[in-house]
N, C-alpha and C positions, 0 to 999 in steps of 0.2 A: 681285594687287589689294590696296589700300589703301582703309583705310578708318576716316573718324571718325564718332564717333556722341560729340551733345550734347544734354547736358539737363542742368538746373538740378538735378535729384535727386540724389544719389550713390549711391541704393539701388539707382534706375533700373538707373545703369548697370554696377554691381555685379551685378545680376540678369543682364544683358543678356549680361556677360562669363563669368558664369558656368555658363549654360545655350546659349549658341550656340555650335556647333558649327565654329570656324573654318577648323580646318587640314582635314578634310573638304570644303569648300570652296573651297578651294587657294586661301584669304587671308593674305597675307605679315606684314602688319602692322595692327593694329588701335590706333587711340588715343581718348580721350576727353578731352572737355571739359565744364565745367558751367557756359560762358554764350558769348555770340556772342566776346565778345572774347579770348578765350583759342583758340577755335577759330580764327578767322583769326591768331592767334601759328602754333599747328602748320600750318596752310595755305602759311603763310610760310618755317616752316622743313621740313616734309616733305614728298615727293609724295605727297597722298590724288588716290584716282581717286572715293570716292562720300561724301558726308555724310550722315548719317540724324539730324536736327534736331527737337527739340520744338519747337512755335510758342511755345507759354504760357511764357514764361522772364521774370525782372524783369530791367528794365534794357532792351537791347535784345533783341527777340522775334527769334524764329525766321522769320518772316517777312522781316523789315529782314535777317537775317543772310545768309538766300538770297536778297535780290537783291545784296550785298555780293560774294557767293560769283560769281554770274553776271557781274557789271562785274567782276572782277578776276583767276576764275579761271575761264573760260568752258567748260571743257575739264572741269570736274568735274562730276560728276551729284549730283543731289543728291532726298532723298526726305523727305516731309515724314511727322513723327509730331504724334501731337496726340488730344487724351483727348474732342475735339468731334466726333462723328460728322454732321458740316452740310455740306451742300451746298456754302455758299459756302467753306469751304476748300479742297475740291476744287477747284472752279473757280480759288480764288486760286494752287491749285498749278499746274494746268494751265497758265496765264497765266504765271506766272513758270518756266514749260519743265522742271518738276521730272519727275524718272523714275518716281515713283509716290507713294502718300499711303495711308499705315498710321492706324489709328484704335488708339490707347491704351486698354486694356495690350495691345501686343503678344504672343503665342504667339511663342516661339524658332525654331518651324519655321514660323510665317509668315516671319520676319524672316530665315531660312536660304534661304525658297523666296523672297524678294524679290531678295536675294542673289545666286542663281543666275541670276536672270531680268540679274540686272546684268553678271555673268560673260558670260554668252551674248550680252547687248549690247558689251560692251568687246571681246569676240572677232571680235564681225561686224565691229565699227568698226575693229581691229589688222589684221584680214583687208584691207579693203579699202582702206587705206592702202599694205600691203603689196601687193595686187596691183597699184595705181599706180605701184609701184618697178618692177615687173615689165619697164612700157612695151611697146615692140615684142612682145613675145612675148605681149600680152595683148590684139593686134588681132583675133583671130579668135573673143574673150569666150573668159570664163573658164568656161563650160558646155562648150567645144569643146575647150579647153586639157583640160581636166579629164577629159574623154572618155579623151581614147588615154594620160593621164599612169594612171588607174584600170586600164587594159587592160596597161598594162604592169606591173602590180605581180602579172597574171597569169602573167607572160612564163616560157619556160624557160632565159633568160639571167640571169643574175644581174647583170649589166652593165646590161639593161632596169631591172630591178627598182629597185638603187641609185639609178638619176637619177630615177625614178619618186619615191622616197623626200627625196629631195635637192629637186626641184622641189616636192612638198606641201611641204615646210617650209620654203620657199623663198615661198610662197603665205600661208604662216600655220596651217598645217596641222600639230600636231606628233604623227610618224610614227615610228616606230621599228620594227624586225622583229623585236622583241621585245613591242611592244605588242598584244594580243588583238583581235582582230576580228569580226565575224559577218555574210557574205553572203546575201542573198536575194534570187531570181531572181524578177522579175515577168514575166509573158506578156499579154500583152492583146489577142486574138482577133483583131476588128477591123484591127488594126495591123499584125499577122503577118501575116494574110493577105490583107492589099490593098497594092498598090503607093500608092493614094490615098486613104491613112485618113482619116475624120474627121478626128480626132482625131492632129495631130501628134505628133512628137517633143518636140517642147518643151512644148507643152500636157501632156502624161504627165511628162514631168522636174517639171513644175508641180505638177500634183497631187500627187504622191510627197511634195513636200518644205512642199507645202500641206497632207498628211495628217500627213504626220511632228512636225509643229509642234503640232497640235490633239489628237496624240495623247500630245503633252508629251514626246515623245522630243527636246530640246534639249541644247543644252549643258550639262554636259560633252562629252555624245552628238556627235560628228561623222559627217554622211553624205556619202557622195559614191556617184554615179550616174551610169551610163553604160549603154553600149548596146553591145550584142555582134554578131557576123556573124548568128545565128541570131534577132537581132530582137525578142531577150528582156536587159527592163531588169533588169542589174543593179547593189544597193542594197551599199553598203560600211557599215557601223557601228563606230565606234569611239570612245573613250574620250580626248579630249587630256589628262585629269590623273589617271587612275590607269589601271594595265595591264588592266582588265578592263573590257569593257561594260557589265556592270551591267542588262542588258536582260532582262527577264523575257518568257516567252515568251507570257505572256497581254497584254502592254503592246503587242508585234507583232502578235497576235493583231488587238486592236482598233486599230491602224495599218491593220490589211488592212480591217475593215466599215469604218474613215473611209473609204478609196478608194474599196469598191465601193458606198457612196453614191453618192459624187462620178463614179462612173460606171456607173450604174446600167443600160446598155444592153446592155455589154457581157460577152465572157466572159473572166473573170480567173481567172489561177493565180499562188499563191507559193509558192516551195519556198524553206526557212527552212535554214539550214544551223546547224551548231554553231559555239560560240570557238574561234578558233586564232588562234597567232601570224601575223603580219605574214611572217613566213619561210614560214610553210604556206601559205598562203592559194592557192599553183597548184594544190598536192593536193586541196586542200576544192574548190577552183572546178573540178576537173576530176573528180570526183566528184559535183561536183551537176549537172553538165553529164548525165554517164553517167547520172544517176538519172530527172533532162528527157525523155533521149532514148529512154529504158527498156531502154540496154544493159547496166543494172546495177540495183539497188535496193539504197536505203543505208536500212536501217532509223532510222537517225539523223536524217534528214531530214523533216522536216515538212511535209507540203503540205496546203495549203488550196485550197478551190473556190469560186468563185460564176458560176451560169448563172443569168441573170433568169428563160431559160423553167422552172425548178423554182420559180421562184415562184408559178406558174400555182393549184397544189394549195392555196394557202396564203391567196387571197384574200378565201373566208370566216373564217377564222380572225383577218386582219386587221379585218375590217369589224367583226366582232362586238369585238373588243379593242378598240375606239375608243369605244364605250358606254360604260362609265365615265368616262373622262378627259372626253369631251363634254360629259356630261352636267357634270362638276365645271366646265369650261368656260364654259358656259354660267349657270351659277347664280353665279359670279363675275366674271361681265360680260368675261369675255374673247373681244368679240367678232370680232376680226379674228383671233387666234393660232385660232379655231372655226373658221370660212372656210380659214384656208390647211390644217387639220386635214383636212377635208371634200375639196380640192382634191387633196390627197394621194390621198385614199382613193380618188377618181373616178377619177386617172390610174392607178393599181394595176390596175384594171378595165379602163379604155382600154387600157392595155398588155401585162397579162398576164393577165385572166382566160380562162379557154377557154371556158365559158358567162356570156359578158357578159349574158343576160337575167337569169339569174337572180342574179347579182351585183350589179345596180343593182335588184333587186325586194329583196334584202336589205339593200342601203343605205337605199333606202327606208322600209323596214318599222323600221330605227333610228332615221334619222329622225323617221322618226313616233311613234315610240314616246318619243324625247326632247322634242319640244316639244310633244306633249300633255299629258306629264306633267307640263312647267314651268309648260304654261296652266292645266290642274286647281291645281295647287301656287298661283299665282296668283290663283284666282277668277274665273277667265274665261274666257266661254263659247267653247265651238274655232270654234263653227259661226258666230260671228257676225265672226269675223278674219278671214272669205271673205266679198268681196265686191268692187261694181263689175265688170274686167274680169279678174278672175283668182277662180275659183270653186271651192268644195271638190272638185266631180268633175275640176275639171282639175288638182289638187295632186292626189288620190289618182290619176288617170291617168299621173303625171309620170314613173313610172318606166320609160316605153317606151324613153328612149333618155339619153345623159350631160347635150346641152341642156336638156331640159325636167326635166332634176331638179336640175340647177344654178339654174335662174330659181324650181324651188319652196323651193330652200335659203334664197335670197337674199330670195325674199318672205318664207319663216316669220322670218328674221333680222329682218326689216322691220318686220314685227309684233311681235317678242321690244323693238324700242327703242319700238314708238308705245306698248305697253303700259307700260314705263317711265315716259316721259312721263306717261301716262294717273294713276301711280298715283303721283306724286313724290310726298316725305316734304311734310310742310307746314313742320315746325321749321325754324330756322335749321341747328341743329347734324345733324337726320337728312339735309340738304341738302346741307351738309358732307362729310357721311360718301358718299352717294351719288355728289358729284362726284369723289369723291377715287380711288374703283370707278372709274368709265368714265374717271379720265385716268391711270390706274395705271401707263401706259407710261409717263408722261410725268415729268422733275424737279418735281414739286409743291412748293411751297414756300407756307408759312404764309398770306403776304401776296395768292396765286393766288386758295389758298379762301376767305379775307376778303373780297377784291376781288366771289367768287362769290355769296356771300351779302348781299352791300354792307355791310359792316359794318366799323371799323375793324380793321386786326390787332391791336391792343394790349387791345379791349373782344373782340374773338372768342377771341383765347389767354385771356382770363379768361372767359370764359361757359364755353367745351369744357372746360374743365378741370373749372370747379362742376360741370357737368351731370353731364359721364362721369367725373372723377377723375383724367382720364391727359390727360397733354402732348399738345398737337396735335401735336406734332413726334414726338414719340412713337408715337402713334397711325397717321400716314402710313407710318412706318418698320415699323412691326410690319403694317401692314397689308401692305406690299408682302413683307415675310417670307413672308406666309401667303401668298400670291399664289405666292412662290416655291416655297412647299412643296407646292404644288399641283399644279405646272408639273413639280415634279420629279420625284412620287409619279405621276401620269397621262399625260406625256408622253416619249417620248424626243430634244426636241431639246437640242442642248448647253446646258453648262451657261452657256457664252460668250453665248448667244443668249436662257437666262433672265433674263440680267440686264439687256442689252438692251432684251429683250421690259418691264421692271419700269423702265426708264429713267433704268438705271445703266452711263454711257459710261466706267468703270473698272472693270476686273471688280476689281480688288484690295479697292477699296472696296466694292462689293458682299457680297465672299468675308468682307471682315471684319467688316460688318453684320449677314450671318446667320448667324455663328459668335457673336456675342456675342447671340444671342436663342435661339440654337439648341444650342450648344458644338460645333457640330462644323459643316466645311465644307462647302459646299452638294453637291460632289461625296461626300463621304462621308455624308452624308445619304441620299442617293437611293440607294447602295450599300446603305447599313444597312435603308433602306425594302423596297429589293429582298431585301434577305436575309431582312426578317423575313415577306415575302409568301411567301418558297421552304420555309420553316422550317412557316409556318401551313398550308403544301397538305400538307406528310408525313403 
């Protein structure tokens, strides 16, 4: 891969060249430029595959240079940099088809982990140009090809093996039997033992490679998966640019809970084998096989378990662990990410509790114990939020079965917004701040909450700022930080799905918003959060 990076600094990119890490990255050539027209010279004269562009440049901007880039070299990716953390460059980037949008000063290991994400794109797209050369031999899709080409690199001919090797790289795949590998056998209950799974063959290749993604196991990382006589997926890992995986075995670890999320009914097993060469790979897979079938034990071998019905013991444990997070939930207006929380908890009980009464008489009892508390906290009286055709003896009744404490969630939730209403700020600016809570999911922009208060944007960006001192732009960005940090500290959904949930459709831009309020990445955040929660129970 090829690559220029321009910007009008010289420091910039003196910095740039001197802290990232290229040949680690398996980048060929790197060049620089310090303004648009010098960049389309080298575009002119050398193959770059990505540009990394400041906007802010005299003369022509980085903007004019990427659609220059797009009419004329349409085949290059290109990433915008830029010291404005605003919405509307995002958007501008997205419109002009950019591969992502870094906010100024870049981190060397953002700019490394951008990188990579380009690497892994330029492979999939080399990939599948190269399986269109394939033609005939790539009628039966390349999941099917890939099946028996995996199976024979099991083979005890060496004649198998070779065209096994010769086809992946033939594919775009680069193989050698000297390159390091690591197997792991997947089972999946259901599958094995029914001739009419649920849950297909493809649907399982799906998930694997849908968990494998989320769990950041990518390129460099190549996997290939297949399916054996005995009806157990197995997973292939390896490395296209240096001889070793690189896999740590807690990075597989949480590969296997993304799955058995994503298949939460079932009963799953993995057995994780060690690195070996491409030449061993019959010995290790015939070894892991003997370990499956229990005519041997390989101490070296790893095997993981998950049965839903041991989830059964655990359903108090979980209902009480949602009291906090709820609770912060709630007191930050997050009320729809509340409901699918709540949703969760009820189906845990639907499906695995063994004493469902008493596990919905202790949801219950959090319930209530949460939004009495918010109403005291509030000023308002519990006993007068019951009324009409829904009455306090029939909320504290509601715990008889999963319907009638679903409709008592969804009424107290009801009551948690009329109180709202009830108590709205009167100012301009706490009306402001209150809209800006309840549309938290949403791209808020300056001219949104203006519009919401009626007021111009030009006379409200100067009132917010006398009143409070801070930038309204400002203000919505740190607010939605805290929102994150909230999400991250109390809940365990991904961190894909916090930025989402905060109404950030780039996670990159997200990642590098709450690194400059926070210094550290929203994943490493909730790592360090959890650390210092395990550190404070000692």
């Amino acid at each position: 891969m090829n690559v220029l990076f321009v910007d009008d600094q010289l420091s910039v990119l003196e910095g740039i060249a001197a802290s990232v890490h290229f040949e680690k990255l398996g980048v060929e050539d790197v060049r620089y430029a310090t303004g648009a027209k010098q960049a389309m010279e080298i575009l002119a004269a050398y193959p770059i595959d990505v540009v990394l562009s400041d906007i802010e440049m005299p003369g022509e901007d980085g903007i004019s240079l990427i659609r220059s880039i797009k009419e004329q070299y349409p085949g290059v990716l290109t990433i915008m940099l830029t010291s404005h953390a605003d919405f509307e460059y995002a958007q501008e980037s997205i419109r002009l088809g950019c591969f992502d949008y870094l906010v100024q000063p870049t981190p060397a290991e953002e700019i490394e982990r951008v990188l990579r994400n380009v690497l892994q794109y330029i492979y999939e797209r080399k990939k599948r140009n190269q399986l269109y050369e394939v033609g005939k031999r790539m009628q039966t899709g390349e999941m099917e090809l890939l099946d028996g080409v995996a199976m024979n690199l099991f083979s005890s001919k060496a004649e198998d093996v070779r065209s096994a090797l010769e086809l992946l790289t033939l594919l775009g795949y680069s193989v050698s039997e000297e390159k390091q590998a690591r197997i792991l056998a997947l089972t999946f209950s259901q599958f094995s033992k029914s001739d009419n799974p649920i849950t297909s063959e493809k649907e399982i290749h799906k998930h694997i490679f849908g968990c494998l993604k989320q769990a950041e196991i990518s390129y460099p990382i190549v996997p290939l998966s297949t399916l054996n006589h005995e009806k157990q997926f197995i997973l292939l890992l390896f490395s296209a640019t240096q001889n070793t995986t690189g896999l740590a075995t807690d990075k597989l670890r949480h590969f296997f809970d993304l799955l058995c999320q994503r298949m939460p009914k079932d009963i799953i097993h993995c057995y994780l084998a060690g690195e070996v060469p491409f030449a061993n790979l019959r010995e290790e897979y015939r070894k892991l096989c003997n370990h499956i079938s229990g005519k041997a034990t390989d101490d070296d071998i790893l095997s993981l378990g998950y049965n839903p019905d041991h989830l059964t013991h655990n359903v108090s444990d979980y209902i009480a662990g949602s009291g906090g997070q709820w609770r912060s939930m709630l007191a930050a207006g997050q009320h729809r990410l509340l409901m699918e929380e709540f949703e969760k908890c009820l189906e845990q009980i639907e499906n695995y509790a063994v004493n469902k009464e008493k596990s919905l008489c202790d949801l219950h009892q959090r319930m209530t114990h949460m939004f009495f508390n918010y109403f005291y906290e509030n000023s308002a009286d519990v006993h007068e939020l019951f009324h009409g055709a829904y009455s306090y003896n029939a909320y504290m009744d509601s715990c008889s079965d999963p319907a009638s404490l679903r409709e008592a969630m969804t009424y107290m939730m009801k009551q948690v917004k009329e109180l709202g209403k009830a108590t709205a700020p009167k100012s301009d600016i706490e009306k402001a701040k209150s809209f800006i809570i309840e549309n938290i999911a949403d791209p808020i922009t300056v001219k949104d909450v203006a519009d919401y208060v009626c007021l111009s944007a030009e006379y409200f960006t100067k009132s917010f700022k006398k009143e409070t001192g801070q930038n309204i732009k400002e203000y919505i960005t740190s607010t939605k930080v805290e929102a994150a940090k909230d999400m991250l500290e109390h809940t365990n959904i991904p961190v894909g799905m916090v930025a989402l949930e905060l109404g950030y459709t780039n996670f990159s831009h997200f990642s590098q918003v709450f690194k400059k309020y926070e210094n550290v990445s929203p994943s490493e955040y909730r790592n360090r959060f959890i650390g210092d929660k395990t550190d404070a129970g000692k």
